[in-house]
N, C-alpha and C positions, 0 to 999 in steps of 0.2 A: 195837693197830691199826697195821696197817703202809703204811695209803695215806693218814696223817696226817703221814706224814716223807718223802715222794714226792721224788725229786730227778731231776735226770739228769746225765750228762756232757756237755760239749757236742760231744762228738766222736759223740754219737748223732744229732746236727746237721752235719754235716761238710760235710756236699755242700749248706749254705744259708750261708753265713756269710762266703762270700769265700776269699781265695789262703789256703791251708795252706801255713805257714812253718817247715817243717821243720830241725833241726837236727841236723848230722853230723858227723862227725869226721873231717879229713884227714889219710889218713897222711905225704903229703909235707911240707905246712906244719906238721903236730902243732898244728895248732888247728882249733877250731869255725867250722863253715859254715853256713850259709841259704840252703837247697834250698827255690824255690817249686814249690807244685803249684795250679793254679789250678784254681778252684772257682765255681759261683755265685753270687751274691749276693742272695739275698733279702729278706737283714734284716744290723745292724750287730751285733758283739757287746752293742754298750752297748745294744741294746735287747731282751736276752733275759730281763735280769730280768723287764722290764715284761709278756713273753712268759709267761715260763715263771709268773708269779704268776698272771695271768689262764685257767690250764690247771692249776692246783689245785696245782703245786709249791711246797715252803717253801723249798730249798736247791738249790743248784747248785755242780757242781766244773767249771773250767773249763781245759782244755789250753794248754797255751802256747803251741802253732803258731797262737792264734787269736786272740794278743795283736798287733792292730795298731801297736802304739806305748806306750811305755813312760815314757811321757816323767812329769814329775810332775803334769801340768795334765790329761792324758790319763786316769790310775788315780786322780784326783780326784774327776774326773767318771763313772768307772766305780764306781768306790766311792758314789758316790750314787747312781747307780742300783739299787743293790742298795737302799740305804736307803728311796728314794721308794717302790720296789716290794714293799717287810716283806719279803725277800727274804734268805737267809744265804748269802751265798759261803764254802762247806764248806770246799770244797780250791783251790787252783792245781794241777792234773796239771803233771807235770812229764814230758814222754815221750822225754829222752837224760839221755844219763850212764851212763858206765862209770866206779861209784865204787871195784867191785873188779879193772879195771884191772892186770897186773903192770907196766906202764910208768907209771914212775911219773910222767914229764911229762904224760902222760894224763888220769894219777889226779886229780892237782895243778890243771890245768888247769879238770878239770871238777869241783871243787868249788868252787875261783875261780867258775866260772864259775855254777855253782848258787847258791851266795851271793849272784847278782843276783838272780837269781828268787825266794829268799827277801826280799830288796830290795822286788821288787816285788808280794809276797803281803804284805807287811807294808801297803804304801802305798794297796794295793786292799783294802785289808777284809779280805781272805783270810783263817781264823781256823788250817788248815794248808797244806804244803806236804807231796805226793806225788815222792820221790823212788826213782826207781828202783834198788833194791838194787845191780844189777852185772847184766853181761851174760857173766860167765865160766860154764865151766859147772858144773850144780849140785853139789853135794857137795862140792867143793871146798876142803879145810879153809882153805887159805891164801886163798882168795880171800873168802871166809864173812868171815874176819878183819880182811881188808883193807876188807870194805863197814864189816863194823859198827867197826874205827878210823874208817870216813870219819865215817858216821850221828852219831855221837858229837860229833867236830867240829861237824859242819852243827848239830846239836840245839844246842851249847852258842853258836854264832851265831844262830841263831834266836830263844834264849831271851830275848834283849833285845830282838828285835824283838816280842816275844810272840806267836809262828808257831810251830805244834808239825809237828815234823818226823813224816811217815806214811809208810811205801813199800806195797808189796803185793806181793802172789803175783804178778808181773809181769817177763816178760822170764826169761832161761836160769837164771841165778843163781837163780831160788826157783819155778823151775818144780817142784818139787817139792815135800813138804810139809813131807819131814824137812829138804831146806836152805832151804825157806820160815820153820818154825820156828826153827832154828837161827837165823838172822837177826835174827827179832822178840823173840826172847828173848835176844838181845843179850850181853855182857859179862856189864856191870853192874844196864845197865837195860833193860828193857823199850822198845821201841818200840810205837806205833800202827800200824794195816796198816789195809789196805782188801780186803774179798775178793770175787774177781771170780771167779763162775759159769764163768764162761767160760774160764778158763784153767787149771782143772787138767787132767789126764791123767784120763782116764774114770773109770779103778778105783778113784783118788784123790777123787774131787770131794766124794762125802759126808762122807770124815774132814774132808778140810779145810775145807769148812764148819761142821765140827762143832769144831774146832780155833779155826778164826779166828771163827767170827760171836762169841764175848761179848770178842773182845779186839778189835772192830771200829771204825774209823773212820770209814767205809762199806762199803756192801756195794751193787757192781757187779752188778745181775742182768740178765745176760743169758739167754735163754731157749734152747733149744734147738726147733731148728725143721723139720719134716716133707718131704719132696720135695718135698710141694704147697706150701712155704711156710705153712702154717700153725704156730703154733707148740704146741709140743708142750705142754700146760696141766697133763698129769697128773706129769711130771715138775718142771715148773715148780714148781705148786704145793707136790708133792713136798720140794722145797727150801726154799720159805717155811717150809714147818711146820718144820723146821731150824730157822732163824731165832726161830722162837715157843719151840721145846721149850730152844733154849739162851738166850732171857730177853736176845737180841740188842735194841738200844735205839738201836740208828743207823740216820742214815738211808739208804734204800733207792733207790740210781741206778738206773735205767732205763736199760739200754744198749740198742739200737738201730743195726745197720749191715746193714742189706738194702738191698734195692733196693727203688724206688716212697717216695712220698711220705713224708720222713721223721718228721713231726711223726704224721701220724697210726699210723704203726708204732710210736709211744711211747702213742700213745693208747691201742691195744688190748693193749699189756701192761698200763698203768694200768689198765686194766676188768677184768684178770686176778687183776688185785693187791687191787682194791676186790670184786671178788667173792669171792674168800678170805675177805677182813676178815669179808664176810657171813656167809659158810659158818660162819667160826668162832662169831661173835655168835650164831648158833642152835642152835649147836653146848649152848655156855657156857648159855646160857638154859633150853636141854634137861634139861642135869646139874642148875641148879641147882632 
């Protein structure tokens, strides 16, 4: 059953949640910046666990532009919130970072600078941390090499925090499958991924769900969607059955970024997802 592990990102919430705190890289200072994009406020982060429990989710991954404050009193009390609410905070997204980078003040820079965010996946509950492979372009052999030396690092810092280092099919560097895999299978070791619907290249998208869903950490479903805005259910479902034929066991984000009310554009995929489960359960019942 796949609407027994229901999750979302909270970037399928984007437009409730307050200023999106975006971080970038300048070329002149060669450091990190916080680009506000303001947004409304409907609800506080800290209170989506209590949200997103009451609307039949177990798990949530949450982005980093949407961390108001970092402070240790702050992710205290976010990290309770997951708790009161039986609630698993999957991943922290993590959405910059150029770890395959050829400047290397860059490189350096932003894994300094990832290493707080592991910091604070650690101090929030977080159980991983979503790192963005590299923004070089894909195939790249030396750039391939330069994420998975970084990955490597950030893993063996992490390990004491007991945060497992994830990245995904995300961003130029693993826009495709063969330098997506090349990445996740690493050196030495194997990394965790997360595979996100949404981001392969058309012709690609079934292998690499067939590729990533049993080495998954999550799996991003987003839907593809009609003129009319409806979303397209036969290809949708299409995919889940992926998911079941490769004996995939993680949980399943609900992505979410249209327009019109967000929370219930997460609702009508979850009735897509629960009606699956069903189709399947009569399916199974039929055979046996």
């Amino acid at each position: 059953m796949l609407s027994n592990r229901l999750s979302i990102s909270s970037w399928s919430l984007h437009r409730c949640m307050g200023p999106l705190r975006w971080t970038i890289w300048n070329e002149d200072t060669q450091a990190q910046e916080t680009a506000i994009q303001e947004q409304p406020m409907e609800f506080e982060l800290i209170e989506l666990p209590r949200l997103a429990a009451a609307r039949g989710l177990t798990h949530l991954e949450l982005c980093h532009f949407h961390f108001p404050a970092r402070d240790e009193a702050y992710l205290t009390q976010l990290r309770h919130s997951f708790e009161a609410a039986r609630v698993i905070f999957h991943t922290l997204l993590v959405d910059y970072g150029d770890i395959s980078s050829p400047n290397p003040i860059r490189r350096e820079s932003d894994i300094n600078y990832l290493k707080g965010w592991i910091e604070t996946a650690h101090k929030a509950g977080a159980s991983a941390i979503r790192i963005v492979a590299g923004e070089q372009p894909a195939e790249d052999e030396a750039s391939i090499a330069r994420s998975i030396e970084a990955l490597n690092r950030l893993r063996d810092y992490a390990a004491s925090k007991k945060v497992a280092i994830v990245t995904e099919n995300f961003r130029s560097l693993t826009s495709t499958v063969r330098s997506w895999s090349s990445v996740v299978t690493g050196e030495a070791h194997s990394f965790g991924t997360i595979v996100d619907f949404g981001n392969f290249a058309p012709h690609e998208k079934e292998e690499g769900i067939r590729y990533g869903a049993p080495l998954a950490h999550s799996i991003h479903a987003k839907p593809v969607y009609s003129s009319d805005d409806e979303v397209n259910e036969e290809e949708f479902c299409h995919l889940l059955t992926i998911l079941t034929e490769t004996k995939c066991t993680a949980p399943i984000s609900i992505i979410f970024d249209r327009e019109g009310n967000m929370w219930d554009g997460i609702e009508r995929i979850q009735k897509i997802i629960k009606r699956f489960d069903q189709a399947a359960v009569k399916v199974q019942t039929t055979i046996s």
